[in-house]
C-alpha positions in Angstrom: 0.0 0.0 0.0 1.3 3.4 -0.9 0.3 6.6 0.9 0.6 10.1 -0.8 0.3 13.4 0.4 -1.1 16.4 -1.8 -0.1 19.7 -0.6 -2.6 22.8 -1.0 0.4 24.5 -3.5 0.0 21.1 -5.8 -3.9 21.7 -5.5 -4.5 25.4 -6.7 -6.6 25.0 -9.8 -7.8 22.5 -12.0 -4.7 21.8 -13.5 -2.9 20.9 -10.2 -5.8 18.2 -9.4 -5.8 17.0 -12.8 -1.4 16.3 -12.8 -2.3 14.9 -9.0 -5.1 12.8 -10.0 -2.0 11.1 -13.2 0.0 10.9 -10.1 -2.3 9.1 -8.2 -3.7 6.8 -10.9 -0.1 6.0 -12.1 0.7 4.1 -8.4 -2.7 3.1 -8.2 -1.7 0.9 -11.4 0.6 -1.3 -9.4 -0.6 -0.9 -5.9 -3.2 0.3 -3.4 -3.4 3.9 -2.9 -4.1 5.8 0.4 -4.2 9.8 -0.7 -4.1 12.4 1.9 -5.2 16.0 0.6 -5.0 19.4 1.9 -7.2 22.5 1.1 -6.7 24.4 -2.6 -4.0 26.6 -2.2 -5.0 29.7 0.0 -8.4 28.4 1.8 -6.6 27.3 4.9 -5.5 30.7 5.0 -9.0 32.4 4.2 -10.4 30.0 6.8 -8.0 31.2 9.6 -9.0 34.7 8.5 -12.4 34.1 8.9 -12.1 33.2 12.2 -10.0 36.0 13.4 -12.5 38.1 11.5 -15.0 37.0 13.3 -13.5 37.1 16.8 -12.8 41.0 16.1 -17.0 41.3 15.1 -16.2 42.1 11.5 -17.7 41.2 8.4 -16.9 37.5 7.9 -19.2 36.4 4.9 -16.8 38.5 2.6 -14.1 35.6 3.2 -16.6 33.1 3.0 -17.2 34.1 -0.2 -14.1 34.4 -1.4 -13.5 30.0 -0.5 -16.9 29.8 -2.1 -16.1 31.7 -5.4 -12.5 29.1 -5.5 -14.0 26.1 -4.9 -16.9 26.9 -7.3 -14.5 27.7 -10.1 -12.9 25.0 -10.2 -16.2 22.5 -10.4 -17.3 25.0 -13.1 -14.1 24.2 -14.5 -14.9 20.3 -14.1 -18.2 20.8 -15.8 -16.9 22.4 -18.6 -14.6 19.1 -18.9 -17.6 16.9 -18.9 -16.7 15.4 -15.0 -19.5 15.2 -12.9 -18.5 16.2 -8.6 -21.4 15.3 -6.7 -19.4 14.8 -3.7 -17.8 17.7 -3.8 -20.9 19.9 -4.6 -22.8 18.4 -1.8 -19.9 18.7 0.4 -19.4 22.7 -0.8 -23.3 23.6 0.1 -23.1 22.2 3.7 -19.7 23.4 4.2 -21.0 27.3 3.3 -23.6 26.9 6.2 -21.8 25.1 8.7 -19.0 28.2 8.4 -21.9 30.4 8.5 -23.3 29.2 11.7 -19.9 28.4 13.2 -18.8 32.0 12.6 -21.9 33.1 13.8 -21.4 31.3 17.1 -17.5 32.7 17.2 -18.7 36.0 16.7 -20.9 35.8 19.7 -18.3 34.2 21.5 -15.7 36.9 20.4 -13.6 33.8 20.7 -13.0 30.4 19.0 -12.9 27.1 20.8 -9.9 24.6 19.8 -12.6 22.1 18.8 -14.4 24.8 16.5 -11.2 26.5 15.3 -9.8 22.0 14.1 -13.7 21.9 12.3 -13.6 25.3 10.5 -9.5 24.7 9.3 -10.4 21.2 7.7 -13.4 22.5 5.6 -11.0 23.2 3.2 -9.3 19.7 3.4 -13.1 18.0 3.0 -13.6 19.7 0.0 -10.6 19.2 -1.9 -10.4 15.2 -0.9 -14.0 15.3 -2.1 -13.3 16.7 -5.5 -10.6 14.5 -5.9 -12.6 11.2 -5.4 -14.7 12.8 -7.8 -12.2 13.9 -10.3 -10.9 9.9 -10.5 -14.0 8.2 -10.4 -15.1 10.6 -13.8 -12.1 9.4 -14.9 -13.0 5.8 -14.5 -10.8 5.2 -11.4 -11.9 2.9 -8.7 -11.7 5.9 -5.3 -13.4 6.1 -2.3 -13.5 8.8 -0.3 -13.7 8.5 3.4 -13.6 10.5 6.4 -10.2 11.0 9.0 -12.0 8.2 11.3 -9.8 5.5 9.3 -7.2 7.3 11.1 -7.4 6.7 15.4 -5.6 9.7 16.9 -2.5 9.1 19.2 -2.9 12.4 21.3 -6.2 14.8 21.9 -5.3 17.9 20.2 -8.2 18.6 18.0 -5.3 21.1 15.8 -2.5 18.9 16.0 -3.1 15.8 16.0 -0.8 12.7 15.2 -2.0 9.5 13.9 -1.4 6.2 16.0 0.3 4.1 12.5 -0.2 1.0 14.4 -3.8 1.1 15.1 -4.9 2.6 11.8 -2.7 0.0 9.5 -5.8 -2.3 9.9 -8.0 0.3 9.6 -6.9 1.4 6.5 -6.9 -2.6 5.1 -10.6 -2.2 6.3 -11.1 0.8 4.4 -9.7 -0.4 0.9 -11.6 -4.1 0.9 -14.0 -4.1 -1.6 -14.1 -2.8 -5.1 -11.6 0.2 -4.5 -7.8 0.6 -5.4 -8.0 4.2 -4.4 -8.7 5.9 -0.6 -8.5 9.3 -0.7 -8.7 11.1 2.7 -8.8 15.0 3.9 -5.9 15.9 5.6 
């Protein structure tokens, strides 16, 4: 089984998921494939401002729309290819509402809790490891996308977390039984 790691720089447009996704079904030729994906380049960043935005009772839905006019390009951009992304349209509407309400709440608060601040930052992450699955299975590729819960934690930091290898190794086995040569992941 080989793990890979996509970096938010690697995922900026539709180009950088389309070289990923050759990357990805390349291994995936010869082996299993665990992929780990970050957020599109810059939406970590627009997520962290959003909360700090929102701390100091300012206007946080301009940020929000800025994630939501990125992520929306690029599944125009997959449209215009002929790829369908439910996942990652689903994903994109409940992800706008959740940071609405969230940053809403953190407003109120004029503070963020750890736990909050972990759900808000890996938005971004959700949504990119969603489009991926969706950007290899147009392409005929056998993915799955799953949730971090294939991954046990080995501390309780809801931001920095580590992964305990040994416990999630079976997991992961789990996770790829069936029809699937791909497991793509937020992270």
């Amino acid at each position: 089984m080989l793990i890979q790691k996509f970096g938010g720089t690697s995922l900026a447009d539709i180009e950088g998921f389309i070289a990923a996704a050759g990357i990805i079904s390349n291994a995936a030729a010869t082996e299993e494939v665990v992929v780990v994906l970050s957020a599109m380049a810059g939406v970590t960043d627009l997520l962290e401002n959003s909360i700090q935005t929102a701390i100091k009772g300012g206007d946080f839905n301009a940020v929000i729309q800025s994630i939501k006019d990125r992520e929306q390009g690029v599944l125009q951009k997959m449209a215009a290819e002929g790829w369908d992304c439910p996942l990652a349209t689903d994903f994109l509407q409940v992800q706008l509402k959740r940071l609405e309400s969230r940053l809403a709440g953190v407003a109120l608060l004029e503070q963020c809790p750890e736990e909050v601040k972990a759900e808000l930052l890996s938005s971004g992450e959700g949504f990119s490891s969603r489009l991926m699955c969706d950007l290899l299975q147009a392409q005929g590729y056998a993915a799955r996308w799953s949730d971090t819960g294939v991954l046990p934690p080995a501390n309780d930091s809801f931001t920095d977390s580590l992964v305990d290898v040994e416990a999630a190794a079976p997991l992961l086995q789990q996770a790829m039984s069936g029809d699937h040569d791909i497991l793509v992941l937020p992270g």
